[in-house]
Backbone as JSON, one array per atom type, in Angstrom:
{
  "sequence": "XXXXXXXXXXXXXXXXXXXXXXXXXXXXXXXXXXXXXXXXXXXXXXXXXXXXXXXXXXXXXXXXXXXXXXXXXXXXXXXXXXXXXXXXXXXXXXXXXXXXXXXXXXXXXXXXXXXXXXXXXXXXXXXXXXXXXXXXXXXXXXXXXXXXXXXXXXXXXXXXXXXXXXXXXXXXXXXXXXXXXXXXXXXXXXXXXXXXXXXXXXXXXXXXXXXXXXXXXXXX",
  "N": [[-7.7, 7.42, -10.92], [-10.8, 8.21, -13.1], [-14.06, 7.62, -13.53], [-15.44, 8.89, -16.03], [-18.26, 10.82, -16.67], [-19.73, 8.83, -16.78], [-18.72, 6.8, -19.05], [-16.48, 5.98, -19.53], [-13.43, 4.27, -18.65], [-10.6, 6.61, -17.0], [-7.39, 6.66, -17.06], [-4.9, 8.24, -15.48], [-1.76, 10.28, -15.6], [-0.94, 12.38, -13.63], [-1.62, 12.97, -9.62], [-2.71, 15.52, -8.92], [-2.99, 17.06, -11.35], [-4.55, 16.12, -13.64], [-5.87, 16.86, -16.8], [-8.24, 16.11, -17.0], [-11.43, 17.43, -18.07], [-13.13, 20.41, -15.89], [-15.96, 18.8, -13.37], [-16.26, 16.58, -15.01], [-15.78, 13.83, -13.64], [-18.21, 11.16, -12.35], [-17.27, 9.5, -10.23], [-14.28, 9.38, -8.36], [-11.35, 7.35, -8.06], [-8.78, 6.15, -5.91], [-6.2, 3.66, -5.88], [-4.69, 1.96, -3.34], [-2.99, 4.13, -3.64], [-3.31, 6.44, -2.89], [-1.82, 7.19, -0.28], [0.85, 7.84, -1.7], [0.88, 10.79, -2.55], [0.4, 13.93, -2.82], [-1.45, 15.82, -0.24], [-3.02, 18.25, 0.05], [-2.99, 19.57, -3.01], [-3.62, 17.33, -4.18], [-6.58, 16.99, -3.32], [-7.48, 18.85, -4.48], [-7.78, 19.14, -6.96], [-9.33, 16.94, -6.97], [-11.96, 17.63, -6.56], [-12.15, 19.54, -8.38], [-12.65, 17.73, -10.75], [-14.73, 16.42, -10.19], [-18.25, 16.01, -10.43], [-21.04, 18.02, -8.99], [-22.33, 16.14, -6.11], [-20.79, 13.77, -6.8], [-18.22, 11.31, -5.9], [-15.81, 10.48, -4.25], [-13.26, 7.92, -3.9], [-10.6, 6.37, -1.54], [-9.22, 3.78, -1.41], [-7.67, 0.76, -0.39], [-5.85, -2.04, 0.84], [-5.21, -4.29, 3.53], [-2.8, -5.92, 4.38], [-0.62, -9.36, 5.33], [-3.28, -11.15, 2.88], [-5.69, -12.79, 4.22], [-5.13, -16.18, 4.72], [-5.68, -18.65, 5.86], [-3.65, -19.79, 7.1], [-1.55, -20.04, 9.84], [1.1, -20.13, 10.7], [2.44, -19.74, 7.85], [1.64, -16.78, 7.44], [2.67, -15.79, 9.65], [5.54, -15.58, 8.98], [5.17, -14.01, 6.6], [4.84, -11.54, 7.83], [7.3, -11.5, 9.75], [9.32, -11.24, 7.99], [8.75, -8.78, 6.15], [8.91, -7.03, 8.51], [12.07, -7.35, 8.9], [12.87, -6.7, 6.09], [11.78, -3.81, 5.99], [14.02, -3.21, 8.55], [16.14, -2.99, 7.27], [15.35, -1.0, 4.92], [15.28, 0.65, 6.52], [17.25, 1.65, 7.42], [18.61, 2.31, 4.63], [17.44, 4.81, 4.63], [18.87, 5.96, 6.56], [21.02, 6.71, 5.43], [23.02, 4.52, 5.1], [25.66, 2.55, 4.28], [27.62, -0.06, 2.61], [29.3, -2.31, 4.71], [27.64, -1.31, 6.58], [25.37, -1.24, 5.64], [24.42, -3.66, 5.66], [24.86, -5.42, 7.59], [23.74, -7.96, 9.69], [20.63, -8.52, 10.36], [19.64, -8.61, 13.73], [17.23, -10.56, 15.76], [15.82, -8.39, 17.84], [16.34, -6.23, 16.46], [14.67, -7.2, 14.44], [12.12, -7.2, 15.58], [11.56, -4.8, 16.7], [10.7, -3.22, 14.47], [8.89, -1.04, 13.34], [6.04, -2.03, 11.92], [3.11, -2.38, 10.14], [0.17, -4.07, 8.8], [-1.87, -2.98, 8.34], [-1.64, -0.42, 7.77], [1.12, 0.62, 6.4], [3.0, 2.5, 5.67], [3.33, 4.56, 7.47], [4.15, 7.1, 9.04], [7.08, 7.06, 9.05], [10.84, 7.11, 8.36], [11.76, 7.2, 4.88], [13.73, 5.79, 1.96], [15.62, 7.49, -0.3], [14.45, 10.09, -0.5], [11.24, 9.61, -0.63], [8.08, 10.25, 0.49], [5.6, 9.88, 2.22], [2.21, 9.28, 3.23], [0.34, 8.74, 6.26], [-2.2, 6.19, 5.73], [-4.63, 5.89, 7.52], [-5.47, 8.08, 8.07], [-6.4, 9.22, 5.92], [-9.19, 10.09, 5.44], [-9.62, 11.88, 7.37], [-7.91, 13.72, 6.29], [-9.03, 14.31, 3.98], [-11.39, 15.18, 4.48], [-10.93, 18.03, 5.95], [-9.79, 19.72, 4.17], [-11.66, 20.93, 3.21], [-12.24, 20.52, 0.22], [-14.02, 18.57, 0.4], [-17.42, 17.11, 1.34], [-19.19, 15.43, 3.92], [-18.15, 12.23, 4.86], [-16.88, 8.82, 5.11], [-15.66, 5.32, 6.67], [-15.2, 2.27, 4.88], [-15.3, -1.07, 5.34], [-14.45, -4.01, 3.98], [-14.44, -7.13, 2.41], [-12.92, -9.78, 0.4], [-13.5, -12.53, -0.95], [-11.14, -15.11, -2.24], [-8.49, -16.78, -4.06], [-4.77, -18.65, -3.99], [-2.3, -19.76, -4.59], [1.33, -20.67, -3.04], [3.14, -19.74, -4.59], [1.49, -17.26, -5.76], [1.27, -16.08, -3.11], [4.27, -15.21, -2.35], [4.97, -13.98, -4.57], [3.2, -11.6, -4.39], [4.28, -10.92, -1.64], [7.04, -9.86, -2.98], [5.57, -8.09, -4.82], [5.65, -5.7, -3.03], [6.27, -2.2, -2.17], [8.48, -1.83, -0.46], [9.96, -4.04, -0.89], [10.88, -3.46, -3.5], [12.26, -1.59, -3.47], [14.33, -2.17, -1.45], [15.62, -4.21, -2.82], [16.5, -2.75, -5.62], [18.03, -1.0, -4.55], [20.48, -3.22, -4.2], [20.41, -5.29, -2.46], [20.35, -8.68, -1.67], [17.62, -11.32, -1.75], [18.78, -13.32, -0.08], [19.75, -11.99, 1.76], [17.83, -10.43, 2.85], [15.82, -11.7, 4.01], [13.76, -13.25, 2.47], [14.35, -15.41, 0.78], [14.25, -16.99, 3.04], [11.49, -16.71, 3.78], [10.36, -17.5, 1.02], [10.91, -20.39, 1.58], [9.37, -21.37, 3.69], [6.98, -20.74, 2.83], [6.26, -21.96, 0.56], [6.48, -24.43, 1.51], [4.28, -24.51, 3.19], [1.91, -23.76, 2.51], [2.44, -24.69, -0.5], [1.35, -25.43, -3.7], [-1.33, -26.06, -4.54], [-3.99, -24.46, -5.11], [-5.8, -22.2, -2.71], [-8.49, -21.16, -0.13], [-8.78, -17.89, -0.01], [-8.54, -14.58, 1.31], [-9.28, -11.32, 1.07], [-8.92, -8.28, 2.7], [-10.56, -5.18, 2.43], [-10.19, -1.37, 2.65], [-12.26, 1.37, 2.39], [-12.21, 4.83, 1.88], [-14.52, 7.23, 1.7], [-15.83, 10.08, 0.18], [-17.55, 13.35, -0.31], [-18.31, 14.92, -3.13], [-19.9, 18.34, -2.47]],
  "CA": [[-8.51, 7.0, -12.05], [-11.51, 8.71, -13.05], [-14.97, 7.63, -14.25], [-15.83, 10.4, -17.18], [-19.39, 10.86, -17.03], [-20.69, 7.56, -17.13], [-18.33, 6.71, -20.2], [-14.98, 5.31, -19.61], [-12.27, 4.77, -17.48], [-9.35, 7.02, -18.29], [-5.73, 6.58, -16.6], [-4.2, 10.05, -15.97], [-0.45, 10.68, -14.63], [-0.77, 13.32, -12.66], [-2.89, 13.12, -8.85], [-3.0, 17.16, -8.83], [-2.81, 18.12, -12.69], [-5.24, 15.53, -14.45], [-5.64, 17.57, -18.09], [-9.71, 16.09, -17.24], [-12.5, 18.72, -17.66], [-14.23, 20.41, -14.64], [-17.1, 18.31, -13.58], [-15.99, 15.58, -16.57], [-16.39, 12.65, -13.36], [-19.06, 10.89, -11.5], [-16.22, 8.99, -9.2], [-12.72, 9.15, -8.82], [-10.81, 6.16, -7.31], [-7.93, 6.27, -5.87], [-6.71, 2.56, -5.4], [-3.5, 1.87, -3.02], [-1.7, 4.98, -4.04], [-3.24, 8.18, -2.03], [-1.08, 7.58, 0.95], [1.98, 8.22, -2.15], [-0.19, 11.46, -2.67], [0.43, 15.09, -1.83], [-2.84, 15.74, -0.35], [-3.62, 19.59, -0.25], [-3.07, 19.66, -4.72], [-4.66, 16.18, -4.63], [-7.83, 17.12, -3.22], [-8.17, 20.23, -5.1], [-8.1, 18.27, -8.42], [-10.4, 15.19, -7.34], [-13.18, 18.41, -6.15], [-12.57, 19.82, -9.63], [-13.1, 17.17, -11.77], [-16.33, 15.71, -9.96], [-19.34, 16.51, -10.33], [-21.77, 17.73, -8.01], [-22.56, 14.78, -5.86], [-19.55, 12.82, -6.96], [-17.51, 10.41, -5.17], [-13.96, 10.02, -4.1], [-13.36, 6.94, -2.83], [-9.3, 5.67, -1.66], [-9.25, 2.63, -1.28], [-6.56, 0.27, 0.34], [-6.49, -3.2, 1.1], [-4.84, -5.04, 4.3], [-1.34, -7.43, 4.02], [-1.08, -9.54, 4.18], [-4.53, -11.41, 2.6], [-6.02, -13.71, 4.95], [-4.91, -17.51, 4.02], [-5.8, -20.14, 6.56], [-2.39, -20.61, 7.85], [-1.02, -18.69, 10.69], [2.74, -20.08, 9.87], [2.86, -18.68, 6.39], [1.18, -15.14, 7.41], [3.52, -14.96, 10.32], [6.72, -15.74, 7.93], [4.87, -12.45, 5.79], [5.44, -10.63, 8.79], [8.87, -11.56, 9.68], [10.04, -10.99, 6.26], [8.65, -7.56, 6.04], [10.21, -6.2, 9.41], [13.11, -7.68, 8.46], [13.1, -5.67, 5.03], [11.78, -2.63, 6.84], [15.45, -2.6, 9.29], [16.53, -2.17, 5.94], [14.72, 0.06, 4.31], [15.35, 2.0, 7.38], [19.18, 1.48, 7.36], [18.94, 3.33, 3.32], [16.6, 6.07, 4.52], [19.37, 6.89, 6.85], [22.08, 7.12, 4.75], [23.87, 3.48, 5.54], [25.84, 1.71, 2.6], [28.25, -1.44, 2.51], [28.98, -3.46, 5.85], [27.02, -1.14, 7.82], [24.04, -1.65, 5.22], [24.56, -4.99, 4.81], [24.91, -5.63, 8.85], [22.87, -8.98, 9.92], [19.53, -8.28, 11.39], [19.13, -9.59, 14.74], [15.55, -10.67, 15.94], [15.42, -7.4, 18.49], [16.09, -5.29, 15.29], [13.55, -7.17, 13.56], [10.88, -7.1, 16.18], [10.71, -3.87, 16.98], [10.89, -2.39, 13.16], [7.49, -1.04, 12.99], [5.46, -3.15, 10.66], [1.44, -2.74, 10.38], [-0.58, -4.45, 7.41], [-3.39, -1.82, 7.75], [-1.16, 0.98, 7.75], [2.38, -0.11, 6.51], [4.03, 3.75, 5.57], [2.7, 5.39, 8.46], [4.81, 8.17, 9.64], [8.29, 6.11, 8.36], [11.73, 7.24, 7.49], [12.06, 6.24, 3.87], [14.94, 6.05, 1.38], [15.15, 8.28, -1.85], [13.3, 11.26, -0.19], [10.25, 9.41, -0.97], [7.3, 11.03, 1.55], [3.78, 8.64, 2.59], [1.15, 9.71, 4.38], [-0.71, 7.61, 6.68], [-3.34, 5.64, 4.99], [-5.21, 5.72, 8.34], [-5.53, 9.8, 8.2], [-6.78, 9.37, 4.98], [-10.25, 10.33, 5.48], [-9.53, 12.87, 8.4], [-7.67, 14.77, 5.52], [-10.32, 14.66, 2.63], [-12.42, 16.5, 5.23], [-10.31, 18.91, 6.83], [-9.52, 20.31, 2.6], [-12.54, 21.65, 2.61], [-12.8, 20.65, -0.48], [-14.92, 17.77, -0.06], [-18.31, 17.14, 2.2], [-19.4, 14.18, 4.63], [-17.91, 11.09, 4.57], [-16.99, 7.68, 5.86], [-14.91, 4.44, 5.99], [-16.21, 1.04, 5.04], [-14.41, -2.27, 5.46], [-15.21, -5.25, 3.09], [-13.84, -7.9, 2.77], [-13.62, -10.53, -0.86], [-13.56, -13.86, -1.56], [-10.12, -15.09, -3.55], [-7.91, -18.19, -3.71], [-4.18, -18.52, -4.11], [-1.07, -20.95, -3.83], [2.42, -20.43, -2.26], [4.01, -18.8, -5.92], [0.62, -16.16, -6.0], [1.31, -15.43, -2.28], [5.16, -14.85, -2.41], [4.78, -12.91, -5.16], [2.36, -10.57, -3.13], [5.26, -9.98, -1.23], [8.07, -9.42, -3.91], [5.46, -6.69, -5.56], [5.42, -4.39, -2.36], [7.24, -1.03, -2.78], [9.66, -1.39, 0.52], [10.5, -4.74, -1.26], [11.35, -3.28, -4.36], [13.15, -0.46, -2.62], [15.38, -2.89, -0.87], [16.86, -4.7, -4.12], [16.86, -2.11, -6.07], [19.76, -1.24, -4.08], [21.61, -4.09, -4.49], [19.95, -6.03, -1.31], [19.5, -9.87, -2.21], [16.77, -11.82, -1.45], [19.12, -13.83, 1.12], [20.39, -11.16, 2.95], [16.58, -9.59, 3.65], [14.98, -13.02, 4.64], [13.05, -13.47, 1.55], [14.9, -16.69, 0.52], [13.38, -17.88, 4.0], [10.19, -16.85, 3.54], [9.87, -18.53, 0.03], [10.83, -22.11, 1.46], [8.77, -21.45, 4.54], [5.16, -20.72, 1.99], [5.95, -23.02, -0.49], [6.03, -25.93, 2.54], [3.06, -24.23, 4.33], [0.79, -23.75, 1.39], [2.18, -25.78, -1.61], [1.17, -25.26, -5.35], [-2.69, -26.25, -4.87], [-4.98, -23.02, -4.68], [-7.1, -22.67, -1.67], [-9.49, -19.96, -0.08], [-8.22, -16.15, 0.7], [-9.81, -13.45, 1.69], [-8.73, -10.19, 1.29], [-9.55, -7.02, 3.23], [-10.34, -3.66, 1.77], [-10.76, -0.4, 3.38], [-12.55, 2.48, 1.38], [-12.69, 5.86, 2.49], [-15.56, 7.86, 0.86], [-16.05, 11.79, 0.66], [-18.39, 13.78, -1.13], [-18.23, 16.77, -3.82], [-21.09, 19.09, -2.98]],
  "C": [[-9.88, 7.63, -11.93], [-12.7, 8.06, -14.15], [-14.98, 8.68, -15.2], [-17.31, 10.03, -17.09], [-20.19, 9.95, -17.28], [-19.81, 6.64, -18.47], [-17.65, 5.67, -20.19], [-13.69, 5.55, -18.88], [-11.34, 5.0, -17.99], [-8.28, 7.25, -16.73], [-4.99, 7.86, -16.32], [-2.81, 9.72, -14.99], [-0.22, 10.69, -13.82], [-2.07, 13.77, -11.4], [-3.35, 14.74, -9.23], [-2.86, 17.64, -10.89], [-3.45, 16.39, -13.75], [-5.46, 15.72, -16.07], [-7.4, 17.24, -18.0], [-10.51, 17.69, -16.99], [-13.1, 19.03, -16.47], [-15.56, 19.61, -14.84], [-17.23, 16.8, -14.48], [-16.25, 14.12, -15.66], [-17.25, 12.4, -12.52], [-18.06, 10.11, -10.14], [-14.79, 8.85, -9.49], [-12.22, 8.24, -7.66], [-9.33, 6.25, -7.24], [-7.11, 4.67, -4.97], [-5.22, 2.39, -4.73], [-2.76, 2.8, -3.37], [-1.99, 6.22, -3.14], [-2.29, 8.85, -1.17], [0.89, 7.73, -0.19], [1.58, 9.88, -2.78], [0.02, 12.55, -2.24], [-1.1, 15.7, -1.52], [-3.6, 16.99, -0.86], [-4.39, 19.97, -1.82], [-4.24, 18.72, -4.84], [-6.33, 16.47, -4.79], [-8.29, 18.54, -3.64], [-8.85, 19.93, -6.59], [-9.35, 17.11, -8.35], [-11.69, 16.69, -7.12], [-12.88, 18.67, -8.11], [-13.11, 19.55, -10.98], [-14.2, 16.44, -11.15], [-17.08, 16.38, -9.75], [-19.75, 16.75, -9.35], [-22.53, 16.51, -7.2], [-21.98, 13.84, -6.01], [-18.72, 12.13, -5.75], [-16.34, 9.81, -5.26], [-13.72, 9.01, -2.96], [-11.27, 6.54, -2.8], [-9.38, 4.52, -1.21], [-7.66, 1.19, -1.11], [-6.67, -1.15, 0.88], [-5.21, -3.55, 2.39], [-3.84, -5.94, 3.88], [-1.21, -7.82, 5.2], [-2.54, -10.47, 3.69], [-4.41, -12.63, 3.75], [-6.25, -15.42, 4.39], [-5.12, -18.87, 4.6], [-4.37, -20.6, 6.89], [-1.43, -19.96, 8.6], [0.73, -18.71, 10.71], [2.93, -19.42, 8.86], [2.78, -17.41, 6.92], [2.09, -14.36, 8.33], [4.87, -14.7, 9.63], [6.44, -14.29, 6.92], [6.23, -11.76, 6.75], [6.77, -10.27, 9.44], [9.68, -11.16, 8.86], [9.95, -9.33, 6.42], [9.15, -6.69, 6.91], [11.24, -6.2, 9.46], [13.78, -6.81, 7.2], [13.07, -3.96, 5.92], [12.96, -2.22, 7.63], [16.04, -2.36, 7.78], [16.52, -1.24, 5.36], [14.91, 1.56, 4.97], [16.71, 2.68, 7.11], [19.32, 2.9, 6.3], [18.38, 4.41, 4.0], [17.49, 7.0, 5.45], [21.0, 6.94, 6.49], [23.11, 5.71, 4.36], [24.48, 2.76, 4.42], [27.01, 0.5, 3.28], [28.32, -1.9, 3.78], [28.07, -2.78, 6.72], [25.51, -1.22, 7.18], [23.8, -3.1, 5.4], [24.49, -6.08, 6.25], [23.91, -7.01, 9.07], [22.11, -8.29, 10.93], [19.54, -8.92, 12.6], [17.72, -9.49, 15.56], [14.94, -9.51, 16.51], [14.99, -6.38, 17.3], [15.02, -5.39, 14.62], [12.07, -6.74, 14.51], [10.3, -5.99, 16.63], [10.97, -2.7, 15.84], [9.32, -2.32, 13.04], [7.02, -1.51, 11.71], [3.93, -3.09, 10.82], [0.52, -3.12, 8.81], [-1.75, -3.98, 7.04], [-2.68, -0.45, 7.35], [0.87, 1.02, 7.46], [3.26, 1.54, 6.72], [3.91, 4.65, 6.44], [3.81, 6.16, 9.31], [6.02, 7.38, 10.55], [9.56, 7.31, 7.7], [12.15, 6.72, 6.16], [12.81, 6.8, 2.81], [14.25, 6.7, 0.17], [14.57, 9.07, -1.77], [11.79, 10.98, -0.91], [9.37, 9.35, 1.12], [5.89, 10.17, 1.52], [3.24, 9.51, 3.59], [0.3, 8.76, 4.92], [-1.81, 6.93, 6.19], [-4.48, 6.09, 6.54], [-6.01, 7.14, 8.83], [-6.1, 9.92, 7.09], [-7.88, 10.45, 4.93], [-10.34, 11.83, 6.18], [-9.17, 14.59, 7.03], [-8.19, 15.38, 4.45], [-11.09, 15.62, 3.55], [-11.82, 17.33, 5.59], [-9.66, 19.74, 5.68], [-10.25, 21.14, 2.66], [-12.89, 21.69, 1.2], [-13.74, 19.45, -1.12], [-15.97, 17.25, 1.03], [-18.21, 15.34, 3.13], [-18.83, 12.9, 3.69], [-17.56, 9.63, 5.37], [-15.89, 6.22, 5.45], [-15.61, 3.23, 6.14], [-15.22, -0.26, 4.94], [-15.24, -3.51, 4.52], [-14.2, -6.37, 3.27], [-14.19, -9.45, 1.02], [-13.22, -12.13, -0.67], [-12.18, -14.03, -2.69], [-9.39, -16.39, -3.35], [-6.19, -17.9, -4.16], [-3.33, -19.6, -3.69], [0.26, -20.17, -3.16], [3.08, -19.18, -3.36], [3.4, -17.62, -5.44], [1.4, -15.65, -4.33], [2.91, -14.92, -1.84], [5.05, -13.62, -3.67], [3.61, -11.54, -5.11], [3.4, -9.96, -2.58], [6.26, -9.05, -1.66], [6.95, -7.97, -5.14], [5.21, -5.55, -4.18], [6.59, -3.16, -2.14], [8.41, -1.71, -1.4], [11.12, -2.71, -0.36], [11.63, -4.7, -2.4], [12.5, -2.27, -4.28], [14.47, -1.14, -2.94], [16.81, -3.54, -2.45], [17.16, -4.12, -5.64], [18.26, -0.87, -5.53], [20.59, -2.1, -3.81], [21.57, -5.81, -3.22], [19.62, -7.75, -2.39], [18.28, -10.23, -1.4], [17.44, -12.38, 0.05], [19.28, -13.31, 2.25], [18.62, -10.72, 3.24], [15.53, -10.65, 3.68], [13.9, -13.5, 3.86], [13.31, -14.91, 0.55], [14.06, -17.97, 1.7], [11.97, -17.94, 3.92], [9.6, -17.69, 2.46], [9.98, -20.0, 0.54], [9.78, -22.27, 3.05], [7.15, -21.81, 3.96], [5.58, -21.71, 1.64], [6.17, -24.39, 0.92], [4.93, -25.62, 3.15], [1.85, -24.12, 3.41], [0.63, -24.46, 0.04], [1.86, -25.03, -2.83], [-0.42, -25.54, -5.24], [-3.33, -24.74, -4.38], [-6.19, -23.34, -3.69], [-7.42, -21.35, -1.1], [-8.45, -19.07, 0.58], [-9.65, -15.44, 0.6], [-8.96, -12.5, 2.12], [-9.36, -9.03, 2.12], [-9.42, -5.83, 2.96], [-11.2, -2.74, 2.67], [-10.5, 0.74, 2.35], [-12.98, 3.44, 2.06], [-13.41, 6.61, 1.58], [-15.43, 9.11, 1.07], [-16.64, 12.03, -0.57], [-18.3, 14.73, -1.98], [-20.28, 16.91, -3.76], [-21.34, 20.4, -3.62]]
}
């Protein structure tokens, strides 16, 4: 997404083939998606359309949000390595009983799983390719086509019940992956996780706090 000149925020397609004018933004934002991102094209396009002095920021937030209840957040986590032996299973070819195989806890525990860095140099199904979120920055500089920069950690203020925070989980890509091949909810521990939140957090909204990490780089 690209500021225009102070104007208006305009939506484009394509990271590498924008249709914006040279120069046409003051910042381009790239919010949770870079690390789906071929970088080399990418960062030829964000230099071209910003101005001198412009600012490319990616930006990425932490899973999952910080909720006051270390049962629920670990139940995230379970869930998601749990999907992940999955996810792995498709990426290497696996279909009916041997997809479909029951996880056992070893499988789940050591299915790499990180909530700063989830796609991080991952086999994944559908010849779909991630790049480390965590390299992010390393690779805006090392383009050459964009000057000094830096990463900054924040951190917001938000509230949420058991529904909002299950459905956090059910929008993350590995999730959607999974039952878009035919995976239920039961079989990839997502049946457990819902009756685990909704007893650990309930229907009343109470404080979150999310964590975002923005990597900055410069057009000079």
């Amino acid at each position: 997404m690209a500021h225009d000149a102070g104007r208006r925020w305009t939506a484009q397609p394509g990271s590498h083939e924008t249709g914006l004018r040279s120069g046409a933004a003051d910042v381009v934002l790239a919010v949770q998606a870079l690390h789906w991102m071929e970088p080399e094209p990418t960062f030829r396009e964000v230099r071209r359309i910003l101005r001198r002095g412009g600012v490319f920021a990616a930006i990425d937030w932490d899973w999952p949000p910080v909720v006051g209840d270390d049962i629920a957040e670990q139940a995230w986590d379970d869930c998601r390595q749990q999907i992940r032996v999955f996810e792995t299973r498709l990426a290497e070819g696996l279909s009916g009983n041997a997809l479909r195989a029951p996880v056992a806890p070893l499988d789940r525990q050591s299915a790499h799983r990180s909530g700063v860095d989830g796609d991080a140099d991952l086999l994944l199904p559908d010849g779909v390719r991630s790049w480390a979120k965590s390299g992010h920055l390393d690779r805006m500089l090392a383009s050459g086509q964009l000057a000094w920069g830096r990463e900054v950690a924040m951190a917001s203020s938000d509230e949420g019940d058991a529904a909002r925070f299950v459905g956090l989980l059910e929008s993350q890509g590995d999730y959607q992956t999974v039952r878009r091949h035919g995976l239920t909810d039961a079989e990839i521990g997502v049946d457990r996780f819902r009756r685990v939140v909704l007893e650990r957090l309930g229907d009343q909204p109470r404080p979150w706090r999310f964590v975002y990490r923005a990597r900055l780089a410069f057009a000079r």
